[in-house]
Backbone and ligand atoms as CSV (ligand in chain L), in Angstrom:
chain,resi,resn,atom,element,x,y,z
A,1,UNK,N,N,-4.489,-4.308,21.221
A,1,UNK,CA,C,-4.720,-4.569,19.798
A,1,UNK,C,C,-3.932,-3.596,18.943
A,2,UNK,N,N,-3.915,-4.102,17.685
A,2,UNK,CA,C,-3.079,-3.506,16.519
A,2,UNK,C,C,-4.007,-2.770,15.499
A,3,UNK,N,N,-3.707,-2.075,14.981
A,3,UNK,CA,C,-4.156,-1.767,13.385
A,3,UNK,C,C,-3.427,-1.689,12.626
A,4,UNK,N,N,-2.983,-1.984,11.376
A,4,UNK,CA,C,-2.244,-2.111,10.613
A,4,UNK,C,C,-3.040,-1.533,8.940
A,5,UNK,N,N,-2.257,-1.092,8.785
A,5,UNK,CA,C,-2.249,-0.092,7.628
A,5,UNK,C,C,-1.543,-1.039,6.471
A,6,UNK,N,N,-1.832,-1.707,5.180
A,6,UNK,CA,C,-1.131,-2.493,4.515
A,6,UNK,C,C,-1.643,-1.169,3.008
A,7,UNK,N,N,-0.622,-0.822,2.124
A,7,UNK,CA,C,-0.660,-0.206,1.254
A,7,UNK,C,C,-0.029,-1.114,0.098
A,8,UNK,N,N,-0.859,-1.419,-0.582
A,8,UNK,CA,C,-0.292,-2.404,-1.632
A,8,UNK,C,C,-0.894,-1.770,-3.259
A,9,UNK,N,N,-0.460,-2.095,-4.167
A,9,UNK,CA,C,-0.891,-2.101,-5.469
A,9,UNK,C,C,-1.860,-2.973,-6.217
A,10,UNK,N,N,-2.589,-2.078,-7.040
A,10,UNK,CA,C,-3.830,-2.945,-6.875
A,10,UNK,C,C,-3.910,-3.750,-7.772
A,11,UNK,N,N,-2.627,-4.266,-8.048
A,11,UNK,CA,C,-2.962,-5.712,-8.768
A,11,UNK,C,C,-2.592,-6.456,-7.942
A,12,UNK,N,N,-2.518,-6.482,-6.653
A,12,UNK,CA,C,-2.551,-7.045,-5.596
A,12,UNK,C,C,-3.241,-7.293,-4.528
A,13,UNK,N,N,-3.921,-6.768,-4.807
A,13,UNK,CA,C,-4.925,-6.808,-3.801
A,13,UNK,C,C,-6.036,-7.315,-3.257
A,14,UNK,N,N,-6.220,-8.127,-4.315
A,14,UNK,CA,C,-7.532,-9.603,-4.421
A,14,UNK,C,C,-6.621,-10.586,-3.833
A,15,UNK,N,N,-4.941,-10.992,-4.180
A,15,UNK,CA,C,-4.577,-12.346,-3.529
A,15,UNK,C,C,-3.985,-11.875,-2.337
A,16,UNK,N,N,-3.787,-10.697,-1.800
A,16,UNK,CA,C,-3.500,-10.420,-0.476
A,16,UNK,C,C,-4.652,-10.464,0.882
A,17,UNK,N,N,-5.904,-9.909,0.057
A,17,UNK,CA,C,-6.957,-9.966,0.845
A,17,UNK,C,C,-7.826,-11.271,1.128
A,18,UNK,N,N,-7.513,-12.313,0.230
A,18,UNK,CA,C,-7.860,-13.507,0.632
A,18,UNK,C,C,-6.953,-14.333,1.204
A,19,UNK,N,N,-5.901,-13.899,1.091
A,19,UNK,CA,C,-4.973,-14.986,1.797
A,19,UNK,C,C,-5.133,-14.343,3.594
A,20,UNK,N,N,-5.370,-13.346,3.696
A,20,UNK,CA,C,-5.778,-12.368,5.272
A,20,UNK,C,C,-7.000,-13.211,5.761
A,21,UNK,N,N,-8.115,-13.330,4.621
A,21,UNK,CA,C,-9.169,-13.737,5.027
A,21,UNK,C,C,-9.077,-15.294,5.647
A,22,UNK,N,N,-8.188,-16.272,4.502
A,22,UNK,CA,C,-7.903,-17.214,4.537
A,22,UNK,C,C,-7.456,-17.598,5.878
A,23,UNK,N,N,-6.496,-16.583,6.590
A,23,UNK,CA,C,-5.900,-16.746,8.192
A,23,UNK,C,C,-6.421,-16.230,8.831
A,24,UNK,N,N,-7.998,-16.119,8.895
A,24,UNK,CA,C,-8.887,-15.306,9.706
A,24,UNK,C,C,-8.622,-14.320,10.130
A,25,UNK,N,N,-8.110,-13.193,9.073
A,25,UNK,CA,C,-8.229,-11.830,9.625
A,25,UNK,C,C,-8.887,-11.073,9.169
A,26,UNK,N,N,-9.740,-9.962,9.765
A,26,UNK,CA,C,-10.930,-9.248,9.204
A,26,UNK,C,C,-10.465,-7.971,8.085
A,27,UNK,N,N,-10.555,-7.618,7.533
A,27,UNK,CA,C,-9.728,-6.758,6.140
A,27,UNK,C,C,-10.796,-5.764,5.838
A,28,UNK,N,N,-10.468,-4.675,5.990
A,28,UNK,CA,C,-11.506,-3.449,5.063
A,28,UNK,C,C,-10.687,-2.878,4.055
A,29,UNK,N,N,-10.951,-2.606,2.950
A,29,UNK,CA,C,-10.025,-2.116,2.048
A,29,UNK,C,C,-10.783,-0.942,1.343
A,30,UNK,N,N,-9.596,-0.044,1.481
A,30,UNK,CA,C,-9.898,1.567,0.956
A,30,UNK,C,C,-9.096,1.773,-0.105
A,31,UNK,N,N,-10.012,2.840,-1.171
A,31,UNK,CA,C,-9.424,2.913,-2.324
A,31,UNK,C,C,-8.623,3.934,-1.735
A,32,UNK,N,N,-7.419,4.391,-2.369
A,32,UNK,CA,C,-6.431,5.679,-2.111
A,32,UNK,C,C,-6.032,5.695,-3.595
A,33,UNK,N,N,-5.116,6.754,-3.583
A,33,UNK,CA,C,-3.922,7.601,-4.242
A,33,UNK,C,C,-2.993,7.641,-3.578
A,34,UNK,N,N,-1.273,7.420,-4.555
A,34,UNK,CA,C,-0.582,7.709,-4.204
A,34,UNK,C,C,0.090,8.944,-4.438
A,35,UNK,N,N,0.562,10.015,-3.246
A,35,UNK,CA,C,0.653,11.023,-3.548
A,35,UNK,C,C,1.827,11.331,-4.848
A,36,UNK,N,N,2.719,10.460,-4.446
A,36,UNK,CA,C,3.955,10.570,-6.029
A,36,UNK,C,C,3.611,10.311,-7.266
A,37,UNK,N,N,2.897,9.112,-7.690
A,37,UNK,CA,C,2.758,8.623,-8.728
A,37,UNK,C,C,1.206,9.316,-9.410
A,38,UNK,N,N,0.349,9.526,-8.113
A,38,UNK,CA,C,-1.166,10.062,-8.335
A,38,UNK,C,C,-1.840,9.029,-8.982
A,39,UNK,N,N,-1.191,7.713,-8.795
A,39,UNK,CA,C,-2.061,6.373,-9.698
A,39,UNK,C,C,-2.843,5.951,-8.440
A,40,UNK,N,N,-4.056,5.011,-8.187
A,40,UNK,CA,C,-4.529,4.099,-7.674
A,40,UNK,C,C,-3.869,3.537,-7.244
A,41,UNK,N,N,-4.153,3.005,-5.809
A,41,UNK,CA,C,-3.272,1.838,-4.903
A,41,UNK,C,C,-4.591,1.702,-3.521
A,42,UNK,N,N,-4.184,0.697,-3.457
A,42,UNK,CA,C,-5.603,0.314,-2.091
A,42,UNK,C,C,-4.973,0.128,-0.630
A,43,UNK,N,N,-5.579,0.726,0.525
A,43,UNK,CA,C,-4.956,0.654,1.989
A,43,UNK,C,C,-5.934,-0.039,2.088
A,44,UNK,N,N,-5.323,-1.295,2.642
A,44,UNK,CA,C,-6.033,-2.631,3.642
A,44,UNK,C,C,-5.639,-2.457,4.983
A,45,UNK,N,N,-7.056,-2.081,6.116
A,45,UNK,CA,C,-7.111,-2.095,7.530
A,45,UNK,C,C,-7.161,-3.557,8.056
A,46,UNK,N,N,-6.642,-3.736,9.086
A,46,UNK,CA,C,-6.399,-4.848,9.641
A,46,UNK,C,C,-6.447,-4.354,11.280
A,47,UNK,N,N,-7.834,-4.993,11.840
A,47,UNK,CA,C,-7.475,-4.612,13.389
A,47,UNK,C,C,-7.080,-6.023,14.195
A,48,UNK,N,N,-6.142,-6.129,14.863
A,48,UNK,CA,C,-5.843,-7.912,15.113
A,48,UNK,C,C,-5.258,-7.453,16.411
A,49,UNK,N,N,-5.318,-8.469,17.324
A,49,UNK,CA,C,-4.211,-8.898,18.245
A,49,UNK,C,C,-2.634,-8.824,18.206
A,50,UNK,N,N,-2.035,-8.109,19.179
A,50,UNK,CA,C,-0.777,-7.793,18.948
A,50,UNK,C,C,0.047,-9.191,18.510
A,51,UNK,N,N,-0.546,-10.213,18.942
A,51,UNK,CA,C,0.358,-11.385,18.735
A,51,UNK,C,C,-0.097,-11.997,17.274
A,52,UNK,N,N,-0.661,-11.619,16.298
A,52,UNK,CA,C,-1.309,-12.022,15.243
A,52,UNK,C,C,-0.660,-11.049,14.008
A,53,UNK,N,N,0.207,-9.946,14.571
A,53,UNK,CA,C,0.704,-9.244,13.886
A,53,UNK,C,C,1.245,-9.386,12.899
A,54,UNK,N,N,2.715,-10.399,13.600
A,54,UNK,CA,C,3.919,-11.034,12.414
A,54,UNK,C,C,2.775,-11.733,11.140
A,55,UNK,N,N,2.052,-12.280,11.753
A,55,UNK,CA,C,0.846,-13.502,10.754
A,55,UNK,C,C,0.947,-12.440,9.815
A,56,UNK,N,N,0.611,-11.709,10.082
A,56,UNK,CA,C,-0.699,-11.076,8.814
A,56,UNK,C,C,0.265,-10.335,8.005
A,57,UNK,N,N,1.324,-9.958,8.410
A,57,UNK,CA,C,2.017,-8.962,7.808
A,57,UNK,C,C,3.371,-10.175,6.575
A,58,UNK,N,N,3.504,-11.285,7.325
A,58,UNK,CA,C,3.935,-12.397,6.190
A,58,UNK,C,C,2.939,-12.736,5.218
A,59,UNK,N,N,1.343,-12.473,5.852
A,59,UNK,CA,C,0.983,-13.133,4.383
A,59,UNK,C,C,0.880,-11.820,3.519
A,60,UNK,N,N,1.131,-10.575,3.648
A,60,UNK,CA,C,1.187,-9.644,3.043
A,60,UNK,C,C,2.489,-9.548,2.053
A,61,UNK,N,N,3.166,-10.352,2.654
A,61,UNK,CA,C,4.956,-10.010,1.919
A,61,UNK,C,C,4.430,-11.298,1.159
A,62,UNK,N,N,4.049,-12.177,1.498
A,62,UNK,CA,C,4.076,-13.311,0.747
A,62,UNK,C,C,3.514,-13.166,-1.113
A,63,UNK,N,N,2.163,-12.307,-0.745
A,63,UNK,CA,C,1.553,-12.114,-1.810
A,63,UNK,C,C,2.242,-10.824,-2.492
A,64,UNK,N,N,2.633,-9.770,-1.800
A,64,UNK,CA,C,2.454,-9.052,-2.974
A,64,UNK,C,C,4.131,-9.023,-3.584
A,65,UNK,N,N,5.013,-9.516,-2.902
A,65,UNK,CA,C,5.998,-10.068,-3.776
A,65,UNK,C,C,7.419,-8.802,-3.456
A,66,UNK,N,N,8.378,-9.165,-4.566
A,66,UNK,CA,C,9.473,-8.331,-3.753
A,66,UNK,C,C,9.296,-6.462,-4.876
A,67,UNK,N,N,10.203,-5.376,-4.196
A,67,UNK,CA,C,9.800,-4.123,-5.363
A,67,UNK,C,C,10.697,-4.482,-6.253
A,68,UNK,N,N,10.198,-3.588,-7.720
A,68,UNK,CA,C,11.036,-3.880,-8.315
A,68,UNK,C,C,11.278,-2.179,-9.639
A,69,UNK,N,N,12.286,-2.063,-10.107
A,69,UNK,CA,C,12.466,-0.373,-10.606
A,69,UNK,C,C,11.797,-0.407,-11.702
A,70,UNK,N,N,10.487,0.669,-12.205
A,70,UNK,CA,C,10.476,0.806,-13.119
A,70,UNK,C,C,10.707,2.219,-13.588
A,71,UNK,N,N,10.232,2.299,-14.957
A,71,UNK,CA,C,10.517,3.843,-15.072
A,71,UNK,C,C,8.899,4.614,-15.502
A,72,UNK,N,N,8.718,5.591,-14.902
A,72,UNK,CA,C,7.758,6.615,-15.366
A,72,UNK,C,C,8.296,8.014,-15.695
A,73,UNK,N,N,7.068,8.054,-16.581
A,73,UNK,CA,C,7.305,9.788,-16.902
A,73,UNK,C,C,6.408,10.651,-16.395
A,74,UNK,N,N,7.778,11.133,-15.311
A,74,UNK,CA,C,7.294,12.594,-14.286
A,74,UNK,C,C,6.914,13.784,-15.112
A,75,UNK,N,N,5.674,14.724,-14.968
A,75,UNK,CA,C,5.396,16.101,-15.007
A,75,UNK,C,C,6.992,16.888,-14.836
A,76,UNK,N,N,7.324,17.616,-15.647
A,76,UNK,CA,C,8.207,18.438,-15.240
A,76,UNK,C,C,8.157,20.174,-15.880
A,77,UNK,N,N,8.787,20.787,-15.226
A,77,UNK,CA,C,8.139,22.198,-15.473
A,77,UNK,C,C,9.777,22.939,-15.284
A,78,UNK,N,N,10.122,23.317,-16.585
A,78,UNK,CA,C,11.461,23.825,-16.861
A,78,UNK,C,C,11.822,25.252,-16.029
A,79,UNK,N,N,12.584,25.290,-15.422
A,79,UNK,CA,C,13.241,26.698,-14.732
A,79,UNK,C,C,13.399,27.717,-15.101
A,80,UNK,N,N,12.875,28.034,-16.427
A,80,UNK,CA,C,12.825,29.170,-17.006
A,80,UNK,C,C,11.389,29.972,-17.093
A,81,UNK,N,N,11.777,31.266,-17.266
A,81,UNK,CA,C,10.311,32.220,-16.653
A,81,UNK,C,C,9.255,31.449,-18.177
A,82,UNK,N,N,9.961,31.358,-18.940
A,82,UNK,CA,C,8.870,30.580,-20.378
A,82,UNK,C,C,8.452,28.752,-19.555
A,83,UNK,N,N,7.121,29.151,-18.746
A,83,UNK,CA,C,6.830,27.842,-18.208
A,83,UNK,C,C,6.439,26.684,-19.386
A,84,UNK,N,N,7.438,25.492,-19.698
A,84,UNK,CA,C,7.283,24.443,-20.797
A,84,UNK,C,C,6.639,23.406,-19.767
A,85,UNK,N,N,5.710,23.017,-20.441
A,85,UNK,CA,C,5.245,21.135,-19.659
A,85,UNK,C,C,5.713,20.453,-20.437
A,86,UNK,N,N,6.710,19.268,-19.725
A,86,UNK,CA,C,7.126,17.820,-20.750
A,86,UNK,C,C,7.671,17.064,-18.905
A,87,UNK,N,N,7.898,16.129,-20.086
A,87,UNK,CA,C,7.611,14.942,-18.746
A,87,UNK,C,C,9.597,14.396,-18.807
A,88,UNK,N,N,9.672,13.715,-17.934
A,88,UNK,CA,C,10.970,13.636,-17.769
A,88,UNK,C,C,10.842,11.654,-17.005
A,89,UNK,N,N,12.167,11.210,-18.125
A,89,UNK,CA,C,11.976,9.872,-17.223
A,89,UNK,C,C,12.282,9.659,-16.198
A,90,UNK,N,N,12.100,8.592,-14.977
A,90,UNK,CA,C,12.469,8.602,-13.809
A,90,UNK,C,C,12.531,7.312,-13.399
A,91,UNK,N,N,13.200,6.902,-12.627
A,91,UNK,CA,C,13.264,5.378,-12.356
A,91,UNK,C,C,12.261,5.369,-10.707
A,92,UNK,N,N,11.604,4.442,-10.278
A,92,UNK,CA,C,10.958,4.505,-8.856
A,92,UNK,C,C,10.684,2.933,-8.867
A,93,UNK,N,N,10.697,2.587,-7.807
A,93,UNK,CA,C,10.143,1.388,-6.956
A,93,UNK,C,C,9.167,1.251,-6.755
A,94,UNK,N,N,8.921,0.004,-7.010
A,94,UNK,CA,C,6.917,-0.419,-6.716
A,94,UNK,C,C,6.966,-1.691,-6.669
A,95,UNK,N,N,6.131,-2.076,-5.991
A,95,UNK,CA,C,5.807,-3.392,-5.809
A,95,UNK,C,C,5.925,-3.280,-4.362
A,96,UNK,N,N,5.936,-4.581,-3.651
A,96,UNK,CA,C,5.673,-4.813,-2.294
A,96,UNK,C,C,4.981,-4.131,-1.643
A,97,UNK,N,N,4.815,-3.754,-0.223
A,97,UNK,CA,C,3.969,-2.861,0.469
A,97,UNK,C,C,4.622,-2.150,1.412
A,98,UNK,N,N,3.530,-1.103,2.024
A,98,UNK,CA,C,4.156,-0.041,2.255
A,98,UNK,C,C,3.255,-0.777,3.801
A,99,UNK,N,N,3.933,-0.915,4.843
A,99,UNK,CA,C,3.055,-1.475,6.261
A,99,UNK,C,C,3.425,-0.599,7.513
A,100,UNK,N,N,2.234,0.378,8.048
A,100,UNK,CA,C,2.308,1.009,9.258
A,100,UNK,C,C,1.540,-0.411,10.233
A,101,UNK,N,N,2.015,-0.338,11.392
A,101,UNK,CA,C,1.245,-0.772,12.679
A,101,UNK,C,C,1.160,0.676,13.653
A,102,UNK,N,N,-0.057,0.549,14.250
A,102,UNK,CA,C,-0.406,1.452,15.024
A,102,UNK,C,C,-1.114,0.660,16.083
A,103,UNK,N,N,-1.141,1.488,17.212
A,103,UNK,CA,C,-1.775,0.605,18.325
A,103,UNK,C,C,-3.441,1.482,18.629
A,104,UNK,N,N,-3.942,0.582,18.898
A,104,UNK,CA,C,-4.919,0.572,18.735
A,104,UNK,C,C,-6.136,0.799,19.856
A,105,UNK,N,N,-6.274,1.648,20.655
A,105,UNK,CA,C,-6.659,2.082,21.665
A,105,UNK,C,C,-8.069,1.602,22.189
A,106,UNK,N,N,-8.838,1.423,21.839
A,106,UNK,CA,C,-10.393,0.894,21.847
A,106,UNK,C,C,-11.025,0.296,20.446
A,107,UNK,N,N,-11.384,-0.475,20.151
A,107,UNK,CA,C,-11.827,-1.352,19.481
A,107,UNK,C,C,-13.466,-2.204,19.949
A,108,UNK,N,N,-14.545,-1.927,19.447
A,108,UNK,CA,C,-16.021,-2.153,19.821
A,108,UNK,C,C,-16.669,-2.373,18.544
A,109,UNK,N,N,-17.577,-3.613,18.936
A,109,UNK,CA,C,-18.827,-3.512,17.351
A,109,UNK,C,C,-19.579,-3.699,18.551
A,110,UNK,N,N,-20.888,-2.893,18.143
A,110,UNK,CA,C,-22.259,-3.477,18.734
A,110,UNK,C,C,-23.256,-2.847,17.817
L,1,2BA,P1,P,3.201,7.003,-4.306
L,1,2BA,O1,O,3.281,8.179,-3.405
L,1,2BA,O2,O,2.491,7.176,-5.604
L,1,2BA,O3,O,4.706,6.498,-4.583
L,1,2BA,C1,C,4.964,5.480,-5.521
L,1,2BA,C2,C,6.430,5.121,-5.527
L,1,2BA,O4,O,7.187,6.238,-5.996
L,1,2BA,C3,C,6.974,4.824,-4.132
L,1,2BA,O5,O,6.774,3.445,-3.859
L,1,2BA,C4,C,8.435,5.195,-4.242
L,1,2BA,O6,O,9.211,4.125,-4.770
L,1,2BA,C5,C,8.420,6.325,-5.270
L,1,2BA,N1,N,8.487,7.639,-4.639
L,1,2BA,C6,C,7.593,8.208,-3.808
L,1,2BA,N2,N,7.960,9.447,-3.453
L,1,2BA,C7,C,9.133,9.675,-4.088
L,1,2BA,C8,C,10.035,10.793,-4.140
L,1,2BA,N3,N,9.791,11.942,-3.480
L,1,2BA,N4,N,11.151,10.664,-4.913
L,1,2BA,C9,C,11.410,9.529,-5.595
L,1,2BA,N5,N,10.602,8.443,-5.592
L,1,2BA,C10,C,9.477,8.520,-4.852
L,1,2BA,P2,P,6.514,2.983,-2.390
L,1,2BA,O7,O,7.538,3.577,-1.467
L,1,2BA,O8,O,6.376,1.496,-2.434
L,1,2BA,O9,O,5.120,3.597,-1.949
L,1,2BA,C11,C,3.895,3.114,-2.509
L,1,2BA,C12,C,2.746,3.962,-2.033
L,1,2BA,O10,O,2.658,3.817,-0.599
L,1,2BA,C13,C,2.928,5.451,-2.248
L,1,2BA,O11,O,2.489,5.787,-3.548
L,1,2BA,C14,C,2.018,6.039,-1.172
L,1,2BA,O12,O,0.667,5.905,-1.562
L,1,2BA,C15,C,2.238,5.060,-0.032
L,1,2BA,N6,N,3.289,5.504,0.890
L,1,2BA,C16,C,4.605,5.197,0.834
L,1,2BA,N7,N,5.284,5.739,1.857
L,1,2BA,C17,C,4.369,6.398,2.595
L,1,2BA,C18,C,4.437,7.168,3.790
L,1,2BA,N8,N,5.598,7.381,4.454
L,1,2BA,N9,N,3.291,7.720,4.281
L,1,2BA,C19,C,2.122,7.520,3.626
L,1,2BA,N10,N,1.986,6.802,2.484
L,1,2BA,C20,C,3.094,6.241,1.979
């Protein structure tokens, strides 16, 4: 068996998790942080059959769609001993998901 780690954005995350459900796969979903941005984003567990893998991980691309650049404003902290806070623009990628598989060593409900 597999586990799969699906990191998506959470305006994604209601039509990703039903379309999982929809192909009978069992879904736990954890709130997180992302460490760059420090915004909200949700990790969806997925424990499945190695051969059920490709499945689940298309309906993941399916829903949450392709990345795309936006811009935020980063914390920045000027190089001079006079420490200034101001924020600085930055371009970054978001959208789609971020997908570990891991294998999955024992797996039990009772
Ligand atoms: P964040 O860490 O908040 O990152 C959000 C987006 O910011 C990333 O999107 C990436 O495009 C950009 N980014 C991250 N670190 C950067 C850096 N040092 N310099 C420039 N841009 C940077 P994604 O790559 O789609 O990642 C979305 C979220 O997935 C991440 O949120 C993090 O929560 C998770 N993630 C991504 N890669 C990971 C990894 N290797 N291990 C664990 N979590 C990961």
């Amino acid at each position: 068996m597999k586990l799969i780690y699906a990191i998506v954005r959470n305006d994604n995350e209601d039509d990703v998790m039903d379309a999982l459900m929809h192909a009978n796969f069992q879904v736990t979903k954890l709130a997180t942080t992302g460490g760059f941005l420090k915004k909200g984003n949700s990790t969806l567990m997925i424990a499945t059959d190695d051969e059920r893998v490709d499945a689940a991980i298309e309906a993941i691309k399916k829903e949450c769609g392709k990345r795309q650049k936006i811009t935020v404003n980063m914390p920045y902290v000027s190089g001079t001993s006079m420490v200034s806070y101001t924020t600085m623009p930055m371009q970054v990628e978001v959208g789609g998901a971020t997908i570990m598989v891991v294998n999955l060593e024992r797996f039990e409900k009772y």
